[in-house]
C-alpha positions in Angstrom: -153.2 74.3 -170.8 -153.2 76.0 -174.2 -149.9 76.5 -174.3 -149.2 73.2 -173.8 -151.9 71.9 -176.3 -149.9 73.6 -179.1 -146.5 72.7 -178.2 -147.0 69.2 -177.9 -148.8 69.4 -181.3 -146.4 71.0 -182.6 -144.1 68.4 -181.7 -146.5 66.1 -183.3 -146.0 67.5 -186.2 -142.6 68.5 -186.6 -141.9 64.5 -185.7 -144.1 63.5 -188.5 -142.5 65.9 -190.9 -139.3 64.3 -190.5 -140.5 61.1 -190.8 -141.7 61.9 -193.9 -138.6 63.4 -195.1 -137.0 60.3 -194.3 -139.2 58.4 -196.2 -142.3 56.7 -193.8 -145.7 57.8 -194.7 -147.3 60.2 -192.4 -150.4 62.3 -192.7 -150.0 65.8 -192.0 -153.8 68.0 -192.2 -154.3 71.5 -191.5 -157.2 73.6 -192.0 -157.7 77.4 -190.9 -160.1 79.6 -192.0 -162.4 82.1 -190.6 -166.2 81.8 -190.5 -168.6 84.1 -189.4 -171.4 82.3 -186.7 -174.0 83.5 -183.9 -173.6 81.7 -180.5 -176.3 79.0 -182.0 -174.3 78.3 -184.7 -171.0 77.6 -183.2 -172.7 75.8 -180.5 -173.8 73.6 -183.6 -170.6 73.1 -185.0 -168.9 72.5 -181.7 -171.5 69.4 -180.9 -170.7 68.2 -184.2 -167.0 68.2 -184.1 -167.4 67.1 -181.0 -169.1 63.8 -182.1 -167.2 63.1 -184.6 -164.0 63.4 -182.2 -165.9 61.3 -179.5 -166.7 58.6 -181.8 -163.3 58.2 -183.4 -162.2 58.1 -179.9 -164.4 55.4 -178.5 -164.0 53.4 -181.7 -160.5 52.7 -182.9 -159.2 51.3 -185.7 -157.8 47.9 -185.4 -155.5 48.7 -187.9 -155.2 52.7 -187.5 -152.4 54.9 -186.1 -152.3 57.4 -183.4 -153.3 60.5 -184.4 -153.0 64.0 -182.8 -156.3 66.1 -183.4 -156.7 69.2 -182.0 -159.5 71.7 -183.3 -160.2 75.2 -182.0 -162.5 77.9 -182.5 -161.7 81.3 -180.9 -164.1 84.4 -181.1 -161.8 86.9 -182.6 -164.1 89.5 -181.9 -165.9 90.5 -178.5 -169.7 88.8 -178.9 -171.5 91.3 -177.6 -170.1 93.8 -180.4 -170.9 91.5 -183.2 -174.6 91.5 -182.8 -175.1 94.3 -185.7 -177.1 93.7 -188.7 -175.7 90.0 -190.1 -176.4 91.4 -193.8 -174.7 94.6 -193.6 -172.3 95.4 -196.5 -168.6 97.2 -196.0 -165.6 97.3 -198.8 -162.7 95.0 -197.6 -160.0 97.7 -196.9 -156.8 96.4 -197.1 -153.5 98.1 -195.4 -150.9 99.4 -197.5 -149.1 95.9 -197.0 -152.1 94.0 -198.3 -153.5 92.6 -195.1 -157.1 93.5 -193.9 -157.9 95.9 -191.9 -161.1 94.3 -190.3 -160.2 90.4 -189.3 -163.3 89.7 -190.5 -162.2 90.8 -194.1 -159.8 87.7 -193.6 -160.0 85.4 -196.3 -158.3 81.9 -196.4 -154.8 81.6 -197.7 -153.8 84.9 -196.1 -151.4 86.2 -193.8 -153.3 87.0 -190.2 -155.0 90.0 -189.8 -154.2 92.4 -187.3 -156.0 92.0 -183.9 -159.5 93.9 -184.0 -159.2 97.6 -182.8 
């Protein structure tokens, strides 16, 4: 089912970036970035996407569009591992090509890190 989440959105949005290039107004958002949350936290933010999704959903715009959202969020570290001191403080090592060692040295705007060790 994943895969087929992504390819159909990026279908979505390859169709929309041609219609744009010829001219019709789409609305093309994307947003990654990494946070760091406990299980609480992310059950949290989940509810409250969630919501927001939900009630978009059950109350359309008489005058809106279709639009494709899709949000994710994927542990990209084993939980269990990750329940070390929340304050701890480490140097961002970086690679000899600039990318982070640690993902969770992964800042906004950058190329992916490699996959945890």
């Amino acid at each position: 089912m994943l895969g087929a989440a992504l390819e159909t959105t990026r279908a979505d949005i390859n169709a929309a970036a041609q219609a744009q290039e010829a001219g019709e107004e789409r609305l093309i958002s994307l947003s990654r970035t990494g946070v760091r949350l406990n299980a609480r936290h992310l059950a949290e933010l989940r509810t409250a996407i969630e919501e927001l999704i939900e009630t978009a959903r059950k109350h359309p715009d008489d005058d809106g569009v279709w639009t494709t959202v899709l949000w994710t969020a994927v542990d990209r570290e084993d939980r269990a591992a990750g329940q070390g001191d929340a304050t701890e403080t480490r140097l961002r090592k970086r690679s000899s090509d600039g990318l982070p060692q640690d993902p969770r040295d992964h800042l906004p705007g950058e190329k992916d890190p490699p996959a945890p060790p």
